[in-house]
N, C-alpha and C positions, 0 to 999 in steps of 0.2 A: 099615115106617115107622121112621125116625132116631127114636130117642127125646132128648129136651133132657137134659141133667145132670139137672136136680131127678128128671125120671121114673124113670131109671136109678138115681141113687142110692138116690133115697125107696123102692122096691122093693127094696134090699137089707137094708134094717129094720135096721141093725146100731146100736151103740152104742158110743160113742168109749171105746179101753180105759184105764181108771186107770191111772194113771204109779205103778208097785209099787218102784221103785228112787230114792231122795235123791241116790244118787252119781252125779257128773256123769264124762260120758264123757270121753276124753283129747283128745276134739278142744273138748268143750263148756268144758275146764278151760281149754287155749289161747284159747278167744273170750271168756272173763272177763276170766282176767288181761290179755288185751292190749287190751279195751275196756271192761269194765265195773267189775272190782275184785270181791272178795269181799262185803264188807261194805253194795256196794249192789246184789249179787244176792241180799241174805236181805231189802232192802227194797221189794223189786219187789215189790208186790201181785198175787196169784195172780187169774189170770182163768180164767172158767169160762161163756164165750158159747156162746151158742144157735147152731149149728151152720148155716149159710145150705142147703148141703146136707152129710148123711152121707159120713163116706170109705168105701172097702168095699177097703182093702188089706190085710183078714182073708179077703178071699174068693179070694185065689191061692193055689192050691195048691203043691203043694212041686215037683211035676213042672214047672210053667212058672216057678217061677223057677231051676230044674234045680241047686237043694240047697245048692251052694257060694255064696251070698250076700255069705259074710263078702272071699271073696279076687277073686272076680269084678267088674268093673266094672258100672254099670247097661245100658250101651250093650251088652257082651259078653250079659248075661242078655237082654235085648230080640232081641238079634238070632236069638237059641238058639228062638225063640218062634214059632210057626207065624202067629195073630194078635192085635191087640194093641191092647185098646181105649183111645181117645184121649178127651182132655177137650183141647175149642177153645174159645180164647180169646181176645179184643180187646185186644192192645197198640198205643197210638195209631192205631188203624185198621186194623190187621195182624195177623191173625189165626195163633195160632203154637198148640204141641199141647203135652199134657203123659200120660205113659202113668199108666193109673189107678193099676195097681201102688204107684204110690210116693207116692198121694196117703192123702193125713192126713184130710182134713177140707177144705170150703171155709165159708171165714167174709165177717162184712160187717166195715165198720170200726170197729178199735178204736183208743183211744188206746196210744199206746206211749212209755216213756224214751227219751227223745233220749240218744245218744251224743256227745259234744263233738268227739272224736277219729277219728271214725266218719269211711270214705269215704263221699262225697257218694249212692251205690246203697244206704244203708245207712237205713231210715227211722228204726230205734231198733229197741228189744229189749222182748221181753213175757216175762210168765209166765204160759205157758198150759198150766195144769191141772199144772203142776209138770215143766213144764219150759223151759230155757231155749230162747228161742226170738226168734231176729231176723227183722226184718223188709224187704224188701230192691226197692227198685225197680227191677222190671223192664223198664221204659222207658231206666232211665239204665245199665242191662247192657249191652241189646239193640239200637238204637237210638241213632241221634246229637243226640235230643232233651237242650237242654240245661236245660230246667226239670221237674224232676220233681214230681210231684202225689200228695199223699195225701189224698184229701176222702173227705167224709161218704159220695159215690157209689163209693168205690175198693171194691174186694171182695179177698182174701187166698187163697189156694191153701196149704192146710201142707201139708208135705211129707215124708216121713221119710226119710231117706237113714241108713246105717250106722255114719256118725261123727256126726252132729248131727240137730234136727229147725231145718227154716226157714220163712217164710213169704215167699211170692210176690205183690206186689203187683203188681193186672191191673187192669184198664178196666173187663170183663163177661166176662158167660161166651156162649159161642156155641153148640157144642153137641158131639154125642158121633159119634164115627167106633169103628167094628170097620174095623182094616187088614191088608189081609192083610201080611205080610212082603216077598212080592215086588216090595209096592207101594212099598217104603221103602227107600233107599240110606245105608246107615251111615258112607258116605265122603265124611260133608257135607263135607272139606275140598276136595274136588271143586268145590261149588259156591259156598262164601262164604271161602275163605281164610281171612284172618285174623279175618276175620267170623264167625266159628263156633267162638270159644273158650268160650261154653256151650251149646253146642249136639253134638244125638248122632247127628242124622241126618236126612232130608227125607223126608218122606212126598207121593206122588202122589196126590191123592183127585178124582175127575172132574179131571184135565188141570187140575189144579191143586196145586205144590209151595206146602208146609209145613213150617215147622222146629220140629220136635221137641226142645225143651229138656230140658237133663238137669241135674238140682239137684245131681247129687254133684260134677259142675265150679262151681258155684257155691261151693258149701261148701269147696272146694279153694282160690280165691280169696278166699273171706272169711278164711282162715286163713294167706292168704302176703302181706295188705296191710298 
């Protein structure tokens, strides 16, 4: 039986870990100064919400993400990977995958600092739990939707990638897939062109393709606009 996120996660009993470091990474220092400024990153009010579900990206071992983390891409360690459990999700109707590995936490919605200067995929930036962290619509990524939505019903995915942590604004959650490897083609530009600048690769599941998003091309982008 497919378990939902909440069953999957809630069994992993973990707890989200204290941010032990003030100093902000070289990519976190980049997305101040070009959007936010120092002095209104020490006024961002630190948030500390109730978790919608647990992440459990303490629960990979060292063997499946095969050690070199720091120089490897996400897409490279994925593919190294025999199977690879997925979190599905509802963007405007379109159900797309995210690998659990690199998931933080899923939350409900919060308020966030609007950025003035911020491109239009960008909802604003939080402090959560002491760290920076932007907020970023998924719809206006992925998608030629051109009104983007942040309500009371939106839900957040964080995420932690190697340079920065983000947050993924989604629709709903759908549910969980174990895939195997075979089932996944890493040569999404096979299938969406230019369509697949955040994306790592398509997953088959019942005769049905899926794109698997990868946040470290996101974070890539929010630091070259």
């Amino acid at each position: 039986m497919v378990k939902t996120p909440e069953q999957y996660f809630a069994e992993q009993n973990l707890d989200i870990a204290p941010v032990t470091s003030t100093e902000l990474t070289l990519a976190e220092q980049a997305f101040v100064q070009k959007y936010l400024g120092i002095d209104a990153l020490q006024n961002l009010p630190q948030l500390d919400p109730v978790p919608m579900v647990p992440g459990i990206g303490d629960t990979v071992t060292e063997d499946d993400l095969k050690k070199d983390t720091v120089t490897q891409s996400l897409r490279s360690r994925l593919a190294a990977m025999e199977q690879l459990q997925m979190v599905s999700f509802y963007i405007r109707g379109q159900i797309y995958l995210l690998p659990v590995i690199i998931i933080v936490e899923v939350l409900r919605y919060m308020p966030v600092t609007r950025l003035p200067m911020a491109p239009r995929y960008m909802a604003g930036v939080i402090n959560l739990r002491g760290k920076v962290t932007p907020l970023l619509h998924l719809d206006a990524l992925l998608t030629t939707e051109q009104r983007v939505r942040y309500t009371s019903q939106s839900c957040i995915i964080i995420c932690g990638t190697n340079d920065m942590q983000i947050g993924l604004i989604f629709d709903k959650l759908h549910t969980m897939y174990l895939v195997d490897n075979s089932k996944i083609n890493w040569n999404v530009e096979t299938y969406l062109g230019a369509g697949s600048e955040f994306l790592c690769g398509m997953a088959d599941i019942n005769d049905h393709l899926h794109a698997i998003i990868d946040p470290e091309l996101i974070v890539a982008k929010i630091l070259e606009d």
